[in-house]
C-alpha positions as CSV (number, residue, x, y, z in Angstrom):
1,X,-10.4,-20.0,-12.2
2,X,-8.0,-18.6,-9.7
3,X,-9.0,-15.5,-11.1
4,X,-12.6,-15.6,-10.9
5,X,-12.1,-16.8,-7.3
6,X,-10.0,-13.6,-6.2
7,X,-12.7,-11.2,-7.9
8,X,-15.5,-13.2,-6.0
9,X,-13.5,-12.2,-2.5
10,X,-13.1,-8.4,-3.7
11,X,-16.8,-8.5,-4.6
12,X,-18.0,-9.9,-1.3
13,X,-15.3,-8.1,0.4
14,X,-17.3,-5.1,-0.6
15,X,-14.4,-3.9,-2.5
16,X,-14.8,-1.5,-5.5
17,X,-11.8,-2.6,-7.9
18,X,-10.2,0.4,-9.9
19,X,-9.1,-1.4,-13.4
20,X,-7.0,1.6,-14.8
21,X,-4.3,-0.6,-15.4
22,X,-0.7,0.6,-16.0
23,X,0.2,1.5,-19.8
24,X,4.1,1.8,-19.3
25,X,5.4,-1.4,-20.3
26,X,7.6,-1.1,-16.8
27,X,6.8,0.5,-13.8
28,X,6.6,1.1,-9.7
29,X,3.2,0.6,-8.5
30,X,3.0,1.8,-4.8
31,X,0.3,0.8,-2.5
32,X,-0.7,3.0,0.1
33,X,-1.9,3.8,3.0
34,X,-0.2,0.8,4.1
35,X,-2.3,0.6,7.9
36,X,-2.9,-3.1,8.2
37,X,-1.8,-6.8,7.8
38,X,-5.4,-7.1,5.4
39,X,-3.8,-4.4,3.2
40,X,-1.2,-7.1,1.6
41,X,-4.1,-9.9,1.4
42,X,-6.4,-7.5,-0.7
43,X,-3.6,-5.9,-2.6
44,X,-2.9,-9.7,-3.9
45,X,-5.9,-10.5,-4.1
46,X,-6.7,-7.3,-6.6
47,X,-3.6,-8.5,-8.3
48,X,-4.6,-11.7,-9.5
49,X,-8.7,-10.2,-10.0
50,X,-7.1,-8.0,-12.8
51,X,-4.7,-10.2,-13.7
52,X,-1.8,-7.6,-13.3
53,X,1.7,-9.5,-12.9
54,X,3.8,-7.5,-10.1
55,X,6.6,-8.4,-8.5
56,X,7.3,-7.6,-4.3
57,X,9.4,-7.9,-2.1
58,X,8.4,-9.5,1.0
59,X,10.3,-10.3,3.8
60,X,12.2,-13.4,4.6
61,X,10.6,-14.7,7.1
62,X,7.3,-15.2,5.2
63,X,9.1,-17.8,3.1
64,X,8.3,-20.9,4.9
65,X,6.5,-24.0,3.7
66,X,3.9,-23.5,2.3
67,X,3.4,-19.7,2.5
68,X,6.8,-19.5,0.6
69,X,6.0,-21.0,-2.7
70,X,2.2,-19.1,-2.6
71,X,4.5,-16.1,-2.2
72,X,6.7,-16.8,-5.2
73,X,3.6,-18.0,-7.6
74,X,2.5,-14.9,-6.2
75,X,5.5,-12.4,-7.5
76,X,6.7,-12.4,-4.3
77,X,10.6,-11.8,-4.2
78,X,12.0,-12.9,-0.8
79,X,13.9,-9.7,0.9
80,X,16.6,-9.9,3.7
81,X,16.4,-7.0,5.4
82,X,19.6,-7.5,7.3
83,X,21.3,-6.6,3.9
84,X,20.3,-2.7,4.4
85,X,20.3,-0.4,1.1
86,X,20.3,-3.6,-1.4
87,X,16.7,-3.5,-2.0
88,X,16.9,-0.6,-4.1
89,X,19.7,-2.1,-6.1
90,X,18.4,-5.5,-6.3
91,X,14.4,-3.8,-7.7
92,X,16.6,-1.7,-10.3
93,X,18.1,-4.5,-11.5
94,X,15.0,-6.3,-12.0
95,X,14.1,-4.1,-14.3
96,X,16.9,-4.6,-16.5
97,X,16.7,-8.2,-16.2
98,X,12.8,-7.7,-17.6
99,X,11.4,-6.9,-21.1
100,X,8.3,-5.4,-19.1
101,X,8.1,-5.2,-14.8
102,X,5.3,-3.9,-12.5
103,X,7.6,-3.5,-8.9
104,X,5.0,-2.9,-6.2
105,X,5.7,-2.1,-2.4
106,X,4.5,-0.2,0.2
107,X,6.2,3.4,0.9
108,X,5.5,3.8,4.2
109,X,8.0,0.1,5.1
110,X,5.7,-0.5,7.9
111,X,1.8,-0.7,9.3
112,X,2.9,1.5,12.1
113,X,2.8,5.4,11.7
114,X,6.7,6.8,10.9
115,X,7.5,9.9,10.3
116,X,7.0,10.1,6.6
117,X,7.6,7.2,4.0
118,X,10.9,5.7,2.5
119,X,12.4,7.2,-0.4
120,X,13.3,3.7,-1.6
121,X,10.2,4.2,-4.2
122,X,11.6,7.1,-5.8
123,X,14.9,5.9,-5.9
124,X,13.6,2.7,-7.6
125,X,12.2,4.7,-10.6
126,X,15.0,7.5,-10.9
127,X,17.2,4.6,-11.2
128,X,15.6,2.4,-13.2
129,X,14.1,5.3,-15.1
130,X,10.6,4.5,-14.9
131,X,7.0,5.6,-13.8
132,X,5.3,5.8,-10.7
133,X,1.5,4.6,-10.4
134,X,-0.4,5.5,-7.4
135,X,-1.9,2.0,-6.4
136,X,-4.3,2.7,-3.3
137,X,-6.4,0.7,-0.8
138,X,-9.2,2.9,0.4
139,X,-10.9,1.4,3.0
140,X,-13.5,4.6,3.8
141,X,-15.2,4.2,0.5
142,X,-13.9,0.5,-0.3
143,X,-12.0,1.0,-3.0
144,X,-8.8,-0.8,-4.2
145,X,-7.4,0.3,-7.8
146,X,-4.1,2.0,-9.5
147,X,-4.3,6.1,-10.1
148,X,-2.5,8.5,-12.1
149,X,1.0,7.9,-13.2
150,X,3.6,9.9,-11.9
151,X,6.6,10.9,-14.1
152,X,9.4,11.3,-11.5
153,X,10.5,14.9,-11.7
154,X,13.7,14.8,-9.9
155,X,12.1,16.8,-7.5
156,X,11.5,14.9,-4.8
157,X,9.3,17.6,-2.7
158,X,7.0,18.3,-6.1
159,X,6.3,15.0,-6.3
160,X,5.9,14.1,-3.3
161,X,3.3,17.2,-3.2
162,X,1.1,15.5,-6.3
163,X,1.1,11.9,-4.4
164,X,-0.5,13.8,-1.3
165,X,-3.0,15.6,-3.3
166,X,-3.9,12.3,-4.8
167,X,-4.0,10.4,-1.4
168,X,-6.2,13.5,0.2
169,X,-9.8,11.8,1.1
170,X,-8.6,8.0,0.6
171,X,-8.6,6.1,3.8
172,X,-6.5,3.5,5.4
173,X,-8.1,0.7,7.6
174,X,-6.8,2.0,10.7
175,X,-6.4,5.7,9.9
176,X,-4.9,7.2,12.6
177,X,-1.8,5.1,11.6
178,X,-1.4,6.7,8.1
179,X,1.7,8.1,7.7
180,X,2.6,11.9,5.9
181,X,3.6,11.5,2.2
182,X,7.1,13.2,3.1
183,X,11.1,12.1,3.5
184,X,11.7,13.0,6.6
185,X,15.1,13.9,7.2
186,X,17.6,11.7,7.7
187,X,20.0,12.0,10.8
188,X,23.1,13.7,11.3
């Protein structure tokens, strides 16, 4: 029921759902352009239309009653961000704890435009030795779906290279606030 429910708000959303659906038995899903607060609602809400179990961090102050347990039914995995750097280890983990994992987050960390998205991603799949999928929210043509898998190189530029071909064309809802598919450099 839930189900039916959540592809009844994609369909009068307007929202085109993509149902290419991971084959890797584990993998990191990233959403992006990450531009808005709606971005989260209708990647969850594409989620349970699909019926694609992924696990997220969110963080900690979303967990209060009742948001908290939706959240957790959800996949969600409460993050404090206070603990800097033990994300990465705590999603790599996950996947040995799991016989099969879909880890989904957002590259860019933030709605607002950076200078180029985290690395924590790549770092998640190098670890844990898995794929990337390209999970996108394109508002321009209302679209909402998972791409191509990416088979994490090792180099990061290459890679990061395919992701912006893929993104090239797909919209955010606030586009201006799209961020560039780089690392930026980290400071001396």
């Amino acid at each position: 029921m839930l189900r039916r429910f959540a592809q009844f708000l994609l369909r009068i959303g307007g929202w085109t759902p993509i149902l290419e659906l991971p084959l890797a038995p584990k993998a990191v899903l990233v959403a992006a352009p990450h531009t808005s607060n709606w971005d989260g609602f209708w990647a969850l809400t594409y989620k349970v239309a699909v019926g694609l179990d992924v696990k997220f961090f969110a963080k900690h102050s979303l967990f209060w009653f009742p948001l908290g347990n939706l959240l957790r039914a959800l996949g969600g995995i409460d993050l404090d961000r206070k603990k800097a750097g033990s994300a990465v280890d705590q999603a790599i983990a996950l996947f040995d704890e799991y016989e099969t994992l879909y880890f989904g987050l957002a590259p860019e960390g933030t709605r607002k435009k950076t200078a180029g998205w985290k690395s924590g991603f790549y770092r998640i799949a190098t670890g844990a030795g898995v794929p990337i999928y390209l999970g996108f929210l394109d508002f321009g043509n209302k679209r909402i779906g998972i791409g191509p898998r990416l088979d994490p190189s090792g180099d990061p530029d290459a890679d990061l290279a395919t992701m912006r071909e893929f993104y090239k064309g797909i919209d955010g809802r606030w586009p201006e606030q799209t961020s560039p598919i780089v690392f930026p450099a980290k400071k001396a």
